[in-house]
C-alpha positions in Angstrom: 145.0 8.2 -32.4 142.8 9.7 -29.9 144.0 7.4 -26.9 147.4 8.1 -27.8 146.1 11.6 -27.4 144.3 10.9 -24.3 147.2 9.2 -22.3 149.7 12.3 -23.1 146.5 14.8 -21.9 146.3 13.1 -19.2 149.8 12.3 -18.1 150.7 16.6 -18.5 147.7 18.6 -18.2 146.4 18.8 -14.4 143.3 21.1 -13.3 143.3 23.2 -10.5 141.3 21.6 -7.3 138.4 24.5 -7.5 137.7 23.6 -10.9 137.4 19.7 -10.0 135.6 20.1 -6.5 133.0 22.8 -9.0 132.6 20.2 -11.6 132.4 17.5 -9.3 129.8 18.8 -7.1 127.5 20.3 -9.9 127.7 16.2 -11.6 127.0 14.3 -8.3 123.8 17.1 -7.6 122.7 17.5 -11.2 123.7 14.7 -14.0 124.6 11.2 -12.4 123.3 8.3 -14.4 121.3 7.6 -17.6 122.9 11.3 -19.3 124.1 12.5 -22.3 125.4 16.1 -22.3 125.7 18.0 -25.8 127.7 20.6 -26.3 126.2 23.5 -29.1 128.1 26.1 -31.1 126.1 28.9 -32.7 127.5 32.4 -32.2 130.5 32.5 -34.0 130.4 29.3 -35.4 127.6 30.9 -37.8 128.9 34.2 -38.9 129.6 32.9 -42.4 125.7 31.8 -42.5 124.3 34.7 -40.8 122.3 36.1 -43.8 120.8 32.7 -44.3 118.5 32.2 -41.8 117.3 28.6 -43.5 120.7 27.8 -42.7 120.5 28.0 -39.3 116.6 26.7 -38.8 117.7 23.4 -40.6 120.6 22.8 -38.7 118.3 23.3 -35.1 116.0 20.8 -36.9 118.6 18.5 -37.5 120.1 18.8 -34.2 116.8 17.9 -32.7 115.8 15.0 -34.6 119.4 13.8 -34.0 118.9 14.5 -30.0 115.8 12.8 -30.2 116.8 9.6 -31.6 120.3 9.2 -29.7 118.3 10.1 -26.3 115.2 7.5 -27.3 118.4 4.8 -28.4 120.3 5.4 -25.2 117.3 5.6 -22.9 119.0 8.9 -21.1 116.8 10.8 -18.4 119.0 13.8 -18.6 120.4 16.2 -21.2 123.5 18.2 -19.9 123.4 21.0 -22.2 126.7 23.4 -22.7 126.6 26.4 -25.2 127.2 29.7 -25.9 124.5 30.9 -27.8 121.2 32.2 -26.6 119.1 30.4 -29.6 120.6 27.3 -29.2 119.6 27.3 -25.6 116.1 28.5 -26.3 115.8 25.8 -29.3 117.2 23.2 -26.5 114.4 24.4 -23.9 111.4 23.8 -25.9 112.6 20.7 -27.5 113.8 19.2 -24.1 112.8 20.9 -21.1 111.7 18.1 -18.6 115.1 16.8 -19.3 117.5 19.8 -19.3 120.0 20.5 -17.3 122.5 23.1 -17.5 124.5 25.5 -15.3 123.5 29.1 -14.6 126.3 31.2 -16.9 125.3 34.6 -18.6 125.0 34.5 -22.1 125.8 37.2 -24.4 122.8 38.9 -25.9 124.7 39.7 -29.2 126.5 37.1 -31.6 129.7 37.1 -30.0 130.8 33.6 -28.6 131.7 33.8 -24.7 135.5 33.4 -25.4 136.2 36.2 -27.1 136.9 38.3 -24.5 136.3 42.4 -25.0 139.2 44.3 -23.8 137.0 45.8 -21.9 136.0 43.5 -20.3 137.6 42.7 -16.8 139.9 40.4 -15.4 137.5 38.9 -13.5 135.2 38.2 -16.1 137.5 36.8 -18.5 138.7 34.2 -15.5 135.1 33.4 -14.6 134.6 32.7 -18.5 137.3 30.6 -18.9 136.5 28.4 -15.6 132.9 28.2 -16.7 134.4 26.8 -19.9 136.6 24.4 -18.4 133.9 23.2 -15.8 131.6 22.8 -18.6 134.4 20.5 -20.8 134.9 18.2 -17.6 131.2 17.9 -17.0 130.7 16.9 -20.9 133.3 14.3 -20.1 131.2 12.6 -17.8 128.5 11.9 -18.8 127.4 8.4 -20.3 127.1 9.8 -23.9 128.3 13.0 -25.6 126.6 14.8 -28.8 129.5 17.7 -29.6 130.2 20.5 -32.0 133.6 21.0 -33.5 135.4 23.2 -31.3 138.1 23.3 -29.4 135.8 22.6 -26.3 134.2 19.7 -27.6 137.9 18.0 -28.4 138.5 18.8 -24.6 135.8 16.6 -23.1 136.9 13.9 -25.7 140.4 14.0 -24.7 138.8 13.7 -20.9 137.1 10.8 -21.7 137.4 7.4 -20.5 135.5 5.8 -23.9 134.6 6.4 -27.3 131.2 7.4 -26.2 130.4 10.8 -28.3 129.5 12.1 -31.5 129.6 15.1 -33.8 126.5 16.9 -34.6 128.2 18.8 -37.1 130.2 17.0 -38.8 128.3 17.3 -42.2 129.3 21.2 -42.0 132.1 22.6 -43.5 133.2 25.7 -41.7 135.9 28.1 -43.0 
């Protein structure tokens, strides 16, 4: 089904040139060869949890360990990491540091997930949130391997894809 998928995404959705030549010159500088990039919810993903912080410790833990083997199987150099949520990128750092690499995006301090925009926020924001987004789904796409969330993100760099070269981390969770 998904290369059914694929070939319609493909055929009708077309990026505009900044956000190719962006993604583009952020892989050929940064990423490259022997990568895996990994894509991690937290934020919103997590509201329903957020009183059970053993929730959210074992699920880190298990996003390590799985990390760890698929990088160690792989043999990958570098981790392209894309989230939203300023644990998850602080779990990421100490677990994987020599082999992070990531872009430069502001995270929110509080729980909210970059996407859902304030109404106060401005225009500009919102537009530099959403191209951030849509660099990050492209540069998921290419690398060698792909360790994902659910999200609508994560079914974005598949769709991108040229292989079946990704997996969920979360697929064992059920979220409402």
């Amino acid at each position: 089904k998904i290369k059914k998928l694929r070939k319609i995404f493909k055929k009708y959705i077309k990026f505009k040139p900044t956000i190719l030549e962006e993604s583009d010159n952020f892989y050929k500088k940064n990423i490259k060869n022997n990568s895996m990039s990994v894509h991690l919810r937290g934020t919103d993903k997590f509201l329903e949890h957020a009183k059970n912080v053993d929730f959210i410790l074992n699920f880190q833990s298990q996003v390590v360990k799985k990390i760890k083997k698929f990088k160690k199987n792989k043999k990958i150099s570098k981790i392209f990491l894309a989230t939203d949520d300023q644990d998850m990128k602080k779990m990421m750092q100490k677990n994987f540091r020599n082999f992070l690499i990531g872009k430069n995006i502001s995270l929110k301090k509080n729980k909210d997930a970059l996407h859902f925009g304030s109404i106060f926020e401005s225009e500009k924001i919102k537009i530099k949130n959403c191209k951030d987004a849509l660099v990050d789904a492209i540069l998921i796409s290419r690398c060698d391997q792909s360790l994902v969330c659910q999200s609508n993100l994560s079914i974005l760099s598949i769709l991108m894809r040229n292989d079946e070269k990704y997996d969920f981390l979360d697929s064992d969770i059920k979220y409402s």
